[in-house]
ROBA-677913 format. One record per residue: residue number from 1; residue in three letters; chain; x, y, z of N, C-alpha, C in turn. Coordinates in nm, 4 decimals. Example, Ala and Ser with C-alpha at 12.3 -4.5 7.8 and 13.67 -1.06 7.14 Angstrom:
# residues 2
  num  residuo  cadena    n.east   n.north      n.up   ca.east  ca.north     ca.up    c.east   c.north      c.up
    1      ALA       A    1.3190   -0.5690    0.7800    1.2300   -0.4500    0.7800    1.3200   -0.3300    0.7800
    2      SER       A    1.2850   -0.2250    0.7080    1.3670   -0.1060    0.7140    1.2900    0.0030    0.7870
This chain:
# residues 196
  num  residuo  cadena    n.east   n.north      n.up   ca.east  ca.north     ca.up    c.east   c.north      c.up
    1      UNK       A    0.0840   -0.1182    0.0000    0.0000    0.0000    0.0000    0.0887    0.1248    0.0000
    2      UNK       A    0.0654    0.2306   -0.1346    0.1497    0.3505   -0.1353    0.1048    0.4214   -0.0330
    3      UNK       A   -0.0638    0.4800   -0.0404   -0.1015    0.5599    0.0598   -0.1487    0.5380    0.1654
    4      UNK       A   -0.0932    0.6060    0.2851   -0.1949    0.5576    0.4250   -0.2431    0.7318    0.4680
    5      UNK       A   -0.3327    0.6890    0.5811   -0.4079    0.8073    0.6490   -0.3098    0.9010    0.7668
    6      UNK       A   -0.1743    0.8184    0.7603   -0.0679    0.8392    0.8845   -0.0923    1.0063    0.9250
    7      UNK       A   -0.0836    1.0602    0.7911   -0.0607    1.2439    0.8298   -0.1455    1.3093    0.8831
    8      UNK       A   -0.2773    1.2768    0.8750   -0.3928    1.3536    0.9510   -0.3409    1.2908    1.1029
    9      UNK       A   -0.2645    1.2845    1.2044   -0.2310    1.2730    1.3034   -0.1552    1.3881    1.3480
   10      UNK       A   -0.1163    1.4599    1.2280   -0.0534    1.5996    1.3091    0.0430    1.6445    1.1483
   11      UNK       A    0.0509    1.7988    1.2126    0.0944    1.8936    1.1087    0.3044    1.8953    1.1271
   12      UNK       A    0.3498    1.9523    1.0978    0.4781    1.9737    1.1349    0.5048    1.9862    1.2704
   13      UNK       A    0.4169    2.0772    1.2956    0.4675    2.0854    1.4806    0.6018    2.1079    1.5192
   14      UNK       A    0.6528    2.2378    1.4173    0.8079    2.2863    1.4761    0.8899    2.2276    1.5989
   15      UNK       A    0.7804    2.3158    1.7212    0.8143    2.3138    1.7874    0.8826    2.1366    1.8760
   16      UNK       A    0.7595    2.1070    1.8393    0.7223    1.9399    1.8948    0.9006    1.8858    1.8370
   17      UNK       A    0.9080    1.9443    1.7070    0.9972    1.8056    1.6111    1.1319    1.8718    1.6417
   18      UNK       A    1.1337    2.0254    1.6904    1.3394    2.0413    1.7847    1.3145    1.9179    1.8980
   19      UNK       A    1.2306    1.9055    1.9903    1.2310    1.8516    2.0813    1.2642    1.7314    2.0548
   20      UNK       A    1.1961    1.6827    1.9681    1.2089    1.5251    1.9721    1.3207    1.5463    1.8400
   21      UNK       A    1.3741    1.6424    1.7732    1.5359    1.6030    1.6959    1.6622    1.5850    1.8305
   22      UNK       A    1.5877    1.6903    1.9036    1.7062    1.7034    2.0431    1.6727    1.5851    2.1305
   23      UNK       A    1.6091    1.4843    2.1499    1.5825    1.3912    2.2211    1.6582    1.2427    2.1130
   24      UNK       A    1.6257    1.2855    1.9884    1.7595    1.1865    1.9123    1.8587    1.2240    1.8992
   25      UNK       A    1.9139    1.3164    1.9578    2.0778    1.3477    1.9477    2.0950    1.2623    2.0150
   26      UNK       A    2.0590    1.2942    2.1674    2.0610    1.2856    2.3126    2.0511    1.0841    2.3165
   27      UNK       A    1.9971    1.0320    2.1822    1.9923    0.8268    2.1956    1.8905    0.8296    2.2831
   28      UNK       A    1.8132    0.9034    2.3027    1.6577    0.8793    2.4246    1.5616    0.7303    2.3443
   29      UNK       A    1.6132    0.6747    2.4247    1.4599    0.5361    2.3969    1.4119    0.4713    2.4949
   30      UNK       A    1.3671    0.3784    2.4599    1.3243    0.3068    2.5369    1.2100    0.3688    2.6427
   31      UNK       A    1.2535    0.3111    2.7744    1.2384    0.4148    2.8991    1.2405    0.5050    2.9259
   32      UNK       A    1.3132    0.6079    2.8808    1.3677    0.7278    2.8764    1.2717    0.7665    2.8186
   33      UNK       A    1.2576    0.7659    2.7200    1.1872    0.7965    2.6151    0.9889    0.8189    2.6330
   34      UNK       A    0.9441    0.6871    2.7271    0.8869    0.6709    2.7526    0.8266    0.8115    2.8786
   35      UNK       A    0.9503    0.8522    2.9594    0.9627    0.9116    3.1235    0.9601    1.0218    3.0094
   36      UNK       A    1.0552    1.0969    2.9139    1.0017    1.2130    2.8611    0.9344    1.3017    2.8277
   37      UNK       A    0.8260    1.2002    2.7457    0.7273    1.1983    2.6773    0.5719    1.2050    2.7602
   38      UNK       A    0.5666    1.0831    2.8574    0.4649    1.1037    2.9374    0.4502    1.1515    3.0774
   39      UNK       A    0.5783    1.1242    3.1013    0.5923    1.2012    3.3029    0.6116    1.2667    3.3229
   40      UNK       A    0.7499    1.3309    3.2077    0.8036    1.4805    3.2081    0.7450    1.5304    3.2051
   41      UNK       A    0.6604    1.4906    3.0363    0.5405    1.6226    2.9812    0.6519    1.7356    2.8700
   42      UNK       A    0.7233    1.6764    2.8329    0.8287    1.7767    2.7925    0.7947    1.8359    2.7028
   43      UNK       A    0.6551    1.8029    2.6025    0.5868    1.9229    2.5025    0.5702    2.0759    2.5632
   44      UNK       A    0.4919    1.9510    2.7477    0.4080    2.0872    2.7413    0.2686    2.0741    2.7470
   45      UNK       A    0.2041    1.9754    2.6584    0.0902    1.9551    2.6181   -0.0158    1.9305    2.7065
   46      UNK       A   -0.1424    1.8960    2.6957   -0.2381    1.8274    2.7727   -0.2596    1.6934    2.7607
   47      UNK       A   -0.3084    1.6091    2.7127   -0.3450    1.4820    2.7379   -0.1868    1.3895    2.7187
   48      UNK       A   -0.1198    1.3281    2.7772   -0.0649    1.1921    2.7902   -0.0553    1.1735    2.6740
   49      UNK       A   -0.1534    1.0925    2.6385   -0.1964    0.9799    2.4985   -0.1805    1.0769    2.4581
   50      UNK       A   -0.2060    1.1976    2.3655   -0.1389    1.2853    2.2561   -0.0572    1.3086    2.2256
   51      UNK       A    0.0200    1.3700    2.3942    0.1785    1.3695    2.3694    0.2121    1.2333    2.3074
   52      UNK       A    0.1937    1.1022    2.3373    0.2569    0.9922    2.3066    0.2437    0.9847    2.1398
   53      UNK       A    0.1218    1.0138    2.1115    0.0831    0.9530    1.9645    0.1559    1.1079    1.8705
   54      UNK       A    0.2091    1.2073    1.9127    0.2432    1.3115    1.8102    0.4042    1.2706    1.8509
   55      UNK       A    0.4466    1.2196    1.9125    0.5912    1.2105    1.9155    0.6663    1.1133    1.9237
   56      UNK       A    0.5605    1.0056    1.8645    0.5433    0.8857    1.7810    0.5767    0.9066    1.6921
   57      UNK       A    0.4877    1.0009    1.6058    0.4624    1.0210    1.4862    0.5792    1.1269    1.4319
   58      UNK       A    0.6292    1.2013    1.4999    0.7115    1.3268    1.4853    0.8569    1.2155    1.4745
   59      UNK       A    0.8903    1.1165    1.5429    1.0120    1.0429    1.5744    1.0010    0.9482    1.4149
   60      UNK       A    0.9009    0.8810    1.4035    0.8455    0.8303    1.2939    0.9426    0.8941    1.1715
   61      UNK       A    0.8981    0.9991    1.1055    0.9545    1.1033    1.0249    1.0784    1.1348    1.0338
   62      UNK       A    1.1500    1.1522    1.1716    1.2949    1.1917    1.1706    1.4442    1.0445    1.1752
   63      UNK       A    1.3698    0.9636    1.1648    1.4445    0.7974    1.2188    1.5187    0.7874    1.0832
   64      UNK       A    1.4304    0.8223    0.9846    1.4672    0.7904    0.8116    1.6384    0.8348    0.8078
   65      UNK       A    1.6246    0.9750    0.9020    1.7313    1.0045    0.8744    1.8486    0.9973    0.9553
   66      UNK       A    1.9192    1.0909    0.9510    2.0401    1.1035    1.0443    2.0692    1.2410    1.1563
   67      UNK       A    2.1358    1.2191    1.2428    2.2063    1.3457    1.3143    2.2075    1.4783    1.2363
   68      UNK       A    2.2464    1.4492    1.1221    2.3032    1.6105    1.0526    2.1711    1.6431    1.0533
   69      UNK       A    2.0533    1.5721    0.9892    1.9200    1.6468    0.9412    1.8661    1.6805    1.1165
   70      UNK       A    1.8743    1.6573    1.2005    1.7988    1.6286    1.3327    1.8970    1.7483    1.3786
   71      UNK       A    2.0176    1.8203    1.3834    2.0756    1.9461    1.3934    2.0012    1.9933    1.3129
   72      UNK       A    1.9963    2.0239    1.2025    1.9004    2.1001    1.0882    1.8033    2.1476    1.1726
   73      UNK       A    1.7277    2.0049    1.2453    1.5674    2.0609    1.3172    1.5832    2.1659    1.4208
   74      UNK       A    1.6631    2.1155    1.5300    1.6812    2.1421    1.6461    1.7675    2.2851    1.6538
   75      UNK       A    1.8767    2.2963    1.5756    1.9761    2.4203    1.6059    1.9327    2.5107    1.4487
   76      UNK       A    1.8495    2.4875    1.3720    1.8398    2.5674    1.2677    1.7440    2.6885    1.3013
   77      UNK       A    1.7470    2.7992    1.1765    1.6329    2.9050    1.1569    1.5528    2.8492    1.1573
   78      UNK       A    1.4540    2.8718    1.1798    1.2840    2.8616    1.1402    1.2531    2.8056    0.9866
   79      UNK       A    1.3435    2.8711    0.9378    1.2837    2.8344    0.7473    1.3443    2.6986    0.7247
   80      UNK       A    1.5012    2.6905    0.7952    1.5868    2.5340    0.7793    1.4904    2.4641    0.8722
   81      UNK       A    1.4921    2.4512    0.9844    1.3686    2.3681    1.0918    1.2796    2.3110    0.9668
   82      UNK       A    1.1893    2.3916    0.9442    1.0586    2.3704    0.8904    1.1028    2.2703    0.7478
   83      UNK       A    1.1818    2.3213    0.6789    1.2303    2.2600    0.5895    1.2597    2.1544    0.5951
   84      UNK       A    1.3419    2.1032    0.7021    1.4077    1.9331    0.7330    1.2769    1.8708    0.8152
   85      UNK       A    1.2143    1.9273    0.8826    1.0722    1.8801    0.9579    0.9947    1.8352    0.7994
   86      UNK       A    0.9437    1.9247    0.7450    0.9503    1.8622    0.6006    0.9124    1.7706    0.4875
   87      UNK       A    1.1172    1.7565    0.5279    1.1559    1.6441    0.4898    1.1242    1.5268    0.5403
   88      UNK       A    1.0872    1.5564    0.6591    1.0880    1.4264    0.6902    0.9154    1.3936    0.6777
   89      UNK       A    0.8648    1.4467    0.6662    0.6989    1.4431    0.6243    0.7175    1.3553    0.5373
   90      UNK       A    0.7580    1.4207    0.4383    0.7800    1.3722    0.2999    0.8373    1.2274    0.2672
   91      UNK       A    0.9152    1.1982    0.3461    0.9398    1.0620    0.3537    0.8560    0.9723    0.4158
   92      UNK       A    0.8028    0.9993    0.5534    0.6796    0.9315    0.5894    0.5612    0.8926    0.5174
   93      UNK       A    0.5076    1.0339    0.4394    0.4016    1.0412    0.4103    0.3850    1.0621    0.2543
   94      UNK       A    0.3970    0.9589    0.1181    0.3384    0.9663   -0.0110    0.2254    1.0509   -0.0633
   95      UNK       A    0.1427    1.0521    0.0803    0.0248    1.1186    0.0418    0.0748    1.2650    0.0061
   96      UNK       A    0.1521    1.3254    0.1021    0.1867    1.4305    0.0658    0.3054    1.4490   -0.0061
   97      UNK       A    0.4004    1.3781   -0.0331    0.4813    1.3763   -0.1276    0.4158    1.4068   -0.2862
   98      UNK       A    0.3008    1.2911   -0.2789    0.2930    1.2990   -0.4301    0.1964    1.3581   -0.4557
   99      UNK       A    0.1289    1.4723   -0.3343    0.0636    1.5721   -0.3938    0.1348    1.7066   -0.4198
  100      UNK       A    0.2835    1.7159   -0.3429    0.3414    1.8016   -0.3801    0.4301    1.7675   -0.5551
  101      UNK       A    0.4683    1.6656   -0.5643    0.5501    1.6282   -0.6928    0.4203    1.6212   -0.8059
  102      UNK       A    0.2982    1.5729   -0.7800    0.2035    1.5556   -0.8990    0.1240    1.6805   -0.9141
  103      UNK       A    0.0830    1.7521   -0.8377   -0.0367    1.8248   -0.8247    0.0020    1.9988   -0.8231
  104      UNK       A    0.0817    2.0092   -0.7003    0.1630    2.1336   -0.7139    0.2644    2.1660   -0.8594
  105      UNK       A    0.3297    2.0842   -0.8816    0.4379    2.0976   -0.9774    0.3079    2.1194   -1.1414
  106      UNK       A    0.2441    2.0544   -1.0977    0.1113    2.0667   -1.2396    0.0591    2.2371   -1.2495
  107      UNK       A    0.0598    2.2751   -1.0927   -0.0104    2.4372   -1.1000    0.0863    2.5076   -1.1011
  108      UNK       A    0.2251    2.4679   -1.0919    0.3211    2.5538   -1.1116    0.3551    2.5869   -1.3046
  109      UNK       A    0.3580    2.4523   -1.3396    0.3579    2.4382   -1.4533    0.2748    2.5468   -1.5365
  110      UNK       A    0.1423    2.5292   -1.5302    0.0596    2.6348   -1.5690    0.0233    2.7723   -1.5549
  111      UNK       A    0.1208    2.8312   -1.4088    0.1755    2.9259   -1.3579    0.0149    2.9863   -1.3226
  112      UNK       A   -0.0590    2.9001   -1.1893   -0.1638    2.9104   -1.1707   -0.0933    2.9680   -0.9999
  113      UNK       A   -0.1306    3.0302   -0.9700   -0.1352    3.1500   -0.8312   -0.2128    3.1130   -0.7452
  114      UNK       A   -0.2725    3.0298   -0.7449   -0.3299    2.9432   -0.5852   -0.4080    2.8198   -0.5736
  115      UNK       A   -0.3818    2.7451   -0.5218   -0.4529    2.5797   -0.5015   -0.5764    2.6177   -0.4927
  116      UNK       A   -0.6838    2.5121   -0.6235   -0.8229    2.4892   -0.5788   -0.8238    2.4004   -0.5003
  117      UNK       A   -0.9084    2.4152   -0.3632   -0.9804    2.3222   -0.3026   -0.9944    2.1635   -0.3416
  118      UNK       A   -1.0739    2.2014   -0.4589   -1.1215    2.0890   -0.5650   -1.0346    1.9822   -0.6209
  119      UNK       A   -0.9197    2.0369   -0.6298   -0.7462    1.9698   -0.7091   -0.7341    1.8316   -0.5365
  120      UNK       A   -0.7861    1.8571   -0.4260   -0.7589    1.7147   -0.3773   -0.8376    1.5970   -0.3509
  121      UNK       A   -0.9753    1.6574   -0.4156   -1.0471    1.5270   -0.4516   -1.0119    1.4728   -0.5912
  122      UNK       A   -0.9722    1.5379   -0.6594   -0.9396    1.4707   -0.7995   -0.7990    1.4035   -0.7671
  123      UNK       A   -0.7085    1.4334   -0.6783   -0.6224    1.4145   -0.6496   -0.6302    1.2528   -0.5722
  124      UNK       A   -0.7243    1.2581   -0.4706   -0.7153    1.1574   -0.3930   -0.7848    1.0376   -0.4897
  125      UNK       A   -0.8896    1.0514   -0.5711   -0.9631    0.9288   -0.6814   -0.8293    0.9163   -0.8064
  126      UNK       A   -0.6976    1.0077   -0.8060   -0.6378    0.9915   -0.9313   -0.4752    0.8765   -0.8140
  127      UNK       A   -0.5204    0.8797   -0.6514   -0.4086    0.8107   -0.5868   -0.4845    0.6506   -0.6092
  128      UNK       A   -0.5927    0.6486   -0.5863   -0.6781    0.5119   -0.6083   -0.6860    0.4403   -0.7408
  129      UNK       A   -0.6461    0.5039   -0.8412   -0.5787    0.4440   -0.9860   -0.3992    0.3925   -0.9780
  130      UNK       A   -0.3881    0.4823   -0.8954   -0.2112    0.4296   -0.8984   -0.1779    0.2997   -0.7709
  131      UNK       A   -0.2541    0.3222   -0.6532   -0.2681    0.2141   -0.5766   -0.4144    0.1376   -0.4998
  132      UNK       A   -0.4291    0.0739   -0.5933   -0.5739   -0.0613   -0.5859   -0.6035   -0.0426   -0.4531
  133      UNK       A   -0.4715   -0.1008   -0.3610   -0.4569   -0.1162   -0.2194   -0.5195    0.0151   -0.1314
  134      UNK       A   -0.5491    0.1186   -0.1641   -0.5845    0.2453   -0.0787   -0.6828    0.2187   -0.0378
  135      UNK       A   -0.7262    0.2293    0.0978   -0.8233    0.2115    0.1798   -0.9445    0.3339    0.1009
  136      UNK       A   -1.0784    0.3008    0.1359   -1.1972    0.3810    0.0940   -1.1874    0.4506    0.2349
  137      UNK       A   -1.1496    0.6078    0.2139   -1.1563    0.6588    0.3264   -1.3180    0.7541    0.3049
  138      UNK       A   -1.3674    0.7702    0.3718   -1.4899    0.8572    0.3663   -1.4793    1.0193    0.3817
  139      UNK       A   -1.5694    1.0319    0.3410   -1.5563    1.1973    0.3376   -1.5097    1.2924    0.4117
  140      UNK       A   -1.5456    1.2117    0.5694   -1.4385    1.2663    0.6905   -1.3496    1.2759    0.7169
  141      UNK       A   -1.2758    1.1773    0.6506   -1.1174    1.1509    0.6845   -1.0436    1.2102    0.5465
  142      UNK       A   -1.1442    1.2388    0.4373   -1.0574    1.2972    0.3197   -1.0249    1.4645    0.3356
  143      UNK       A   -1.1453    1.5308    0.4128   -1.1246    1.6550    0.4347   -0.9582    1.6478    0.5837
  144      UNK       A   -1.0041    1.5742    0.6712   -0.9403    1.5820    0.7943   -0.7825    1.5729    0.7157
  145      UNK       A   -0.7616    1.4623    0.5977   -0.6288    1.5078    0.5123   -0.5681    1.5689    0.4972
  146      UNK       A   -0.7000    1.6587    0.3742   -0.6507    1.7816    0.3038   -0.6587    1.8688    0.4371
  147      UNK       A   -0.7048    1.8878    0.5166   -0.6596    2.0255    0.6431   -0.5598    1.9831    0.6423
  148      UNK       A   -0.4643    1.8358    0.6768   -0.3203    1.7940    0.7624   -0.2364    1.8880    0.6565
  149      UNK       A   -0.2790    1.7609    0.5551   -0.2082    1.8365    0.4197   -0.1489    1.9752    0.3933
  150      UNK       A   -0.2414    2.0211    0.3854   -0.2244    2.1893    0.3502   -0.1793    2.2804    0.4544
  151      UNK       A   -0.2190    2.2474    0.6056   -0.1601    2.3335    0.6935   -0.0134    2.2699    0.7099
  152      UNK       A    0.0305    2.1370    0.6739    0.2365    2.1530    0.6651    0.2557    2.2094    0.5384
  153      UNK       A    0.1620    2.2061    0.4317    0.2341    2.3367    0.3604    0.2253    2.4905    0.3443
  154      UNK       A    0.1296    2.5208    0.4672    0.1163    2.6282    0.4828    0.2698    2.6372    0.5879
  155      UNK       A    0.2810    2.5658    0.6877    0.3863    2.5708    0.7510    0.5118    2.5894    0.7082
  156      UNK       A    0.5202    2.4594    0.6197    0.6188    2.5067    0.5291    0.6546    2.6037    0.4207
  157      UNK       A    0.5773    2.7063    0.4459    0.6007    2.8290    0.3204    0.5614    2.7772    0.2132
  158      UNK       A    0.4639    2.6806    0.1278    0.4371    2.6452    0.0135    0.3210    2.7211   -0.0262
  159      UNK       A    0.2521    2.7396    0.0959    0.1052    2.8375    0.0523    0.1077    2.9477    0.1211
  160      UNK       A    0.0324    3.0400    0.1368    0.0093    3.1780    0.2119   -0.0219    3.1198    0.3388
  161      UNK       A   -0.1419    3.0550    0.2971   -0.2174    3.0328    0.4387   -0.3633    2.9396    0.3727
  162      UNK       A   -0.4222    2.8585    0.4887   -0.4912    2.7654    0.4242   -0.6421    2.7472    0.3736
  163      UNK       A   -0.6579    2.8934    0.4000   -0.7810    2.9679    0.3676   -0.7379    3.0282    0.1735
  164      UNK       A   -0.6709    3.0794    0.1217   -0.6975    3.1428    0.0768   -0.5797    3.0623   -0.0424
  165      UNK       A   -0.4796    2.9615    0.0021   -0.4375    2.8446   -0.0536   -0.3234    2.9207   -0.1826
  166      UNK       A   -0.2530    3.0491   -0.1781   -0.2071    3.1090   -0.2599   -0.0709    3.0802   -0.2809
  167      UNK       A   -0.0199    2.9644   -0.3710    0.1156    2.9768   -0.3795    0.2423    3.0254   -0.3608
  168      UNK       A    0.3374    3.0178   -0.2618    0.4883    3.0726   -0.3063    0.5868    3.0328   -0.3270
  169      UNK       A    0.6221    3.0943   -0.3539    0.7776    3.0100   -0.3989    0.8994    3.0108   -0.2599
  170      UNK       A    0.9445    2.8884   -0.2974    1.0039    2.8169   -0.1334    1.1632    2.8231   -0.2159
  171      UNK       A    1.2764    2.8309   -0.1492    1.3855    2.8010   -0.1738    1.5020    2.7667   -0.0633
  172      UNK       A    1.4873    2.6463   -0.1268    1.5157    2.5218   -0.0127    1.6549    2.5355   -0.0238
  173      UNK       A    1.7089    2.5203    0.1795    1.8482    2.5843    0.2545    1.9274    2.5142    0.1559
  174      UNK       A    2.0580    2.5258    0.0951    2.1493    2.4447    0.0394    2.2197    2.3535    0.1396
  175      UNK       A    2.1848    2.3618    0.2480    2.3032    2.2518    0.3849    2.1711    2.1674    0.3517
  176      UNK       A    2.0563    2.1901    0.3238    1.9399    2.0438    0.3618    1.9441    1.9781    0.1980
  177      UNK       A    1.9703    2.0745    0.1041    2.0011    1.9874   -0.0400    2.0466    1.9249   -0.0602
  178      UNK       A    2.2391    1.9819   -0.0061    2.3284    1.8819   -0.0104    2.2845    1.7843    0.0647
  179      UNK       A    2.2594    1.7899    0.1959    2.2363    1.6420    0.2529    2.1631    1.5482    0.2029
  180      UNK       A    2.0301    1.6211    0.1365    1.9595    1.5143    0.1365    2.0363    1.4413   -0.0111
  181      UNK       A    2.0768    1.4959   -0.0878    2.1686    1.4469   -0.2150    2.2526    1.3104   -0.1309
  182      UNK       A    2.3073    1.3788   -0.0619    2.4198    1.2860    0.0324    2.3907    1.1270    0.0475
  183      UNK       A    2.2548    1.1938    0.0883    2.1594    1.0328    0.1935    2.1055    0.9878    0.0815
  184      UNK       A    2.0676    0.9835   -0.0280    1.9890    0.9800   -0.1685    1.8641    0.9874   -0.1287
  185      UNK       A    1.8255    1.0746   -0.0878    1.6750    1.1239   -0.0961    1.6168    1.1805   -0.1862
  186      UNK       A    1.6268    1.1671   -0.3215    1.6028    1.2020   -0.4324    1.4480    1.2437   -0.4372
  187      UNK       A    1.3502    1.1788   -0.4264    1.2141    1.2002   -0.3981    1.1975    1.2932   -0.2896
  188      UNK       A    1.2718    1.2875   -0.1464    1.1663    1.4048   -0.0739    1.2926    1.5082   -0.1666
  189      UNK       A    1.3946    1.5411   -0.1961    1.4378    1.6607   -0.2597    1.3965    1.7677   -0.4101
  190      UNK       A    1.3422    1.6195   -0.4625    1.2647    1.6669   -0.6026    1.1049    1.7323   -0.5474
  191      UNK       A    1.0278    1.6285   -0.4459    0.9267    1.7557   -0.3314    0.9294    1.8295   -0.3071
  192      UNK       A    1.0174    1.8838   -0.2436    1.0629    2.0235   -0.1862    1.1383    2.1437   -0.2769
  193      UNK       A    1.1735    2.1242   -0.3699    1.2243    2.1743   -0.5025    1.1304    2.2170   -0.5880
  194      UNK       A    0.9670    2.1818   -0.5909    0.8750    2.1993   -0.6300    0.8335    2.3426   -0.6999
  195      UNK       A    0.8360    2.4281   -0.6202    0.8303    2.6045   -0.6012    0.9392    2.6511   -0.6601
  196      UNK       A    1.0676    2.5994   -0.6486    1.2079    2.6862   -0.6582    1.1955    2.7354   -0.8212
């Protein structure tokens, strides 16, 4: 199965993903990991089970890679952060990979100035031709998507904002290019290259 529902579990979450890049410098597992996350409270957050399931999911995304990208998160600007946070979306998550490589790169192409709405239902019935295997998600969980969706690329500087869905152009740090060249991440780099 190419696509799963993984990303509607949470957006970039800057903040969330220094923490948990700085908790993989640091080799935190196990136990540790466990005492961090739920006893510490080290988000911050309210419920337990949330903290657990977003920094699951946030660790999920950053494992692909290495130390250098997890400095990127943790000790970078805001624009590098967001950028390698990302990246690592992008590797987790096809869904949004290949709506940024199929769908964006199509409205760039045509030099169209802001995402229709409409472009991710055609989007999500044109992922169900490429993989048989995609679960029938219902109407609830396709919108709950496209919000995940669009607010990490609102996060990530790809749109204005997720109301009004207006394209910009992103130009991605050269320390996160080279790397990801490095690691052969060819796919999330041709993603994120999208705008440039």
């Amino acid at each position: 199965m190419i696509y799963t529902s993984t990303i509607a579990s949470g957006s970039l979450r800057l903040r969330e993903t220094r923490i948990v890049a700085g908790l993989l410098l640091q080799e935190v597992s196990g136990d540790d990991w466990s005492q961090a996350i739920r006893e510490d409270n080290i988000f911050q957050l309210g419920l337990p089970s949330s903290n657990w399931q977003l920094a699951n999911l946030i660790r999920r995304r950053l494992v692909g890679f290495g130390p250098e990208l997890w400095e990127m998160i943790r000790d970078g600007d805001p624009s590098l952060a967001s950028q390698a946070a990302m990246a690592g979306a992008i590797r987790d998550s096809r869904l949004l990979g290949d709506f940024m490589d199929l769908v964006i790169r199509e409205q760039r192409a045509t030099f169209a100035t802001h995402l229709s709405p409409l472009l991710w239902n055609e989007y999500i019935q044109s992922c169900r031709m490429r993989d048989p295997q995609m679960p029938e998600w219902g109407e609830a969980t396709v919108r709950r998507l496209r919000s995940a969706v669009f607010r990490i690329l609102e996060e990530g500087g790809f749109i204005e904002d997720t109301r009004r869905l207006r394209l910009q152009g992103v130009f991605i740090d050269a320390s996160l290019s080279d790397y990801l060249r490095q690691v052969d991440a060819k796919y999330v780099l041709r993603c994120l290259e999208v705008m440039e």
